[in-house]
C-alpha angles and dihedrals in degrees: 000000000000088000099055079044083062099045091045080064092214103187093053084076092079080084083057074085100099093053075083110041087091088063100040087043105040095055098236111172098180122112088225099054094056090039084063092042093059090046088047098057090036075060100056101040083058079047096048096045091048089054090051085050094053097039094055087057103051089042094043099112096054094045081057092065093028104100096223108026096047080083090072111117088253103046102039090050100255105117115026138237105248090038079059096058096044088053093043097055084046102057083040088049089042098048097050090044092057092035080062099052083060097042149305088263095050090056085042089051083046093049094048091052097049092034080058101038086054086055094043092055090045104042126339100064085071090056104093114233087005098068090058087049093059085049093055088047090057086064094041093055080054094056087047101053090053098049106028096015085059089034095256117145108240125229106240082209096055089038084063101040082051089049084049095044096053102040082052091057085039100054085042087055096061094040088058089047089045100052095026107133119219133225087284097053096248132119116287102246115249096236101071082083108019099212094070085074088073099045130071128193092253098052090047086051091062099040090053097044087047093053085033090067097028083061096056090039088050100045097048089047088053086053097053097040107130081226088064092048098049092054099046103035089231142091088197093094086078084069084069082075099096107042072057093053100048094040090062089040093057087043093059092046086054085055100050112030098022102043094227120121093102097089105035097186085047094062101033083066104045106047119090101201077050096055092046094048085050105044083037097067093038097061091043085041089048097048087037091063103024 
């Protein structure tokens, strides 16, 4: 049982977050529509389970050779393949069936995000760029089924400091697993994920900078929409900036000078400066729209 804990990946739902930004943001004050939001992120963390199930599988035989990752319950032997399968089709089974139970939208907002992640695992992780955009896509169906899939307008401009934000974890993601050094000190072969033959450091570095500074554009602009204003009567939101600002700084310094990058919600919970950036911005966020 430990060992299909492990392979549900459980802490990785703290990404599941943004399945509710539609309903902090958007200023509902209606039971149901909180009562959809938590089915809807309940959804999506069956639906996320069920992708890290599948991945491992298709990627079993290089986590087998991978250093670190051949201790996953798949690859190391401890949960096995056709256990994997059954489990898969359940947790599938399981988040559209919830995601019904909110709306047609919000199962097709489910679908869509299993039917990707499955083409993700057989072909398009191995497209350079591209395979960092499907990622980020996984985040933005999140932010969908918790605005339109609960019937929430979303915010174009926190729909695209969500796409930034993403696609910044996301290129930080493949620079960790670029530069990540294994148990001998070298460098961790590029062919343990394929597309790493097609990045470099320097062009990682870019990408990064560039979605690094699009996020913070895009979320101070958010802040200052007269959209936002108009919805929450207030102009102070614009004062969670910088809680915003640090919290990608650090990340970045985590990147560079810590070697971490490679497991976001990870990090996210075991940095302190992150936890305080974090908690930081939800309690302002929170007095700012009481």
């Amino acid at each position: 049982m430990r060992a299909i804990v492990r392979l549900l990946r459980p802490h990785q739902y703290i990404k599941n977050g943004f399945v509710l930004i539609g309903l902090v943001f958007g200023q509902s004050r209606d039971w149901l529509d909180a009562a959809h939001a938590a089915t809807a992120f309940a959804a999506f963390c069956l639906a996320a389970s069920c992708v890290y199930v599948v991945n491992d599988v298709f990627d079993l035989q290089a986590d087998r050779m991978h250093p670190v990752k051949c201790q996953r319950p798949l690859a190391s032997g401890a949960v096995q393949l056709s256990t994997a399968w059954w489990l898969a089709a359940i947790l599938a089974a399981g988040a559209l069936a919830m995601a019904a139970a909110v709306g047609w939208l919000a199962a097709v907002f489910i679908l869509l995000y299993l039917l990707r992640n499955l083409a993700y695992s057989v072909r398009l992780k191995h497209v350079v760029l591209l395979d960092v955009f499907i990622i980020s896509a996984g985040f933005m169906l999140r932010i969908l089924i918790g605005t339109s899939g609960i019937g929430i307008p979303p915010s174009q401009w926190l729909l695209l400091t969500g796409l930034m934000l993403t696609l910044f974890l996301g290129f930080a993601k493949r620079r960790a697993e670029l530069v990540a050094p294994d148990r001998a000190g070298s460098l961790q072969p590029a062919a343990a994920r394929r597309v790493l033959d097609d990045y470099s450091p320097a062009l990682l570095d870019q990408l990064t900078g560039i979605t690094a500074a699009c996020t913070i554009l895009s979320y101070g602009l958010y802040t200052v929409s007269p959209v936002t204003v108009r919805i929450h009567g207030t102009y102070a939101l614009f004062y969670t900036l910088p809680f915003v600002i640090y919290g990608i700084f650090r990340y970045l310094f985590l990147l560079h000078h810590r070697a971490r990058g490679n497991d976001t919600a990870r990090d996210l919970l075991a940095d302190r400066h992150l936890i305080a950036a974090a908690c930081g911005w939800m309690a302002t966020s929170a007095i700012i729209l009481r």
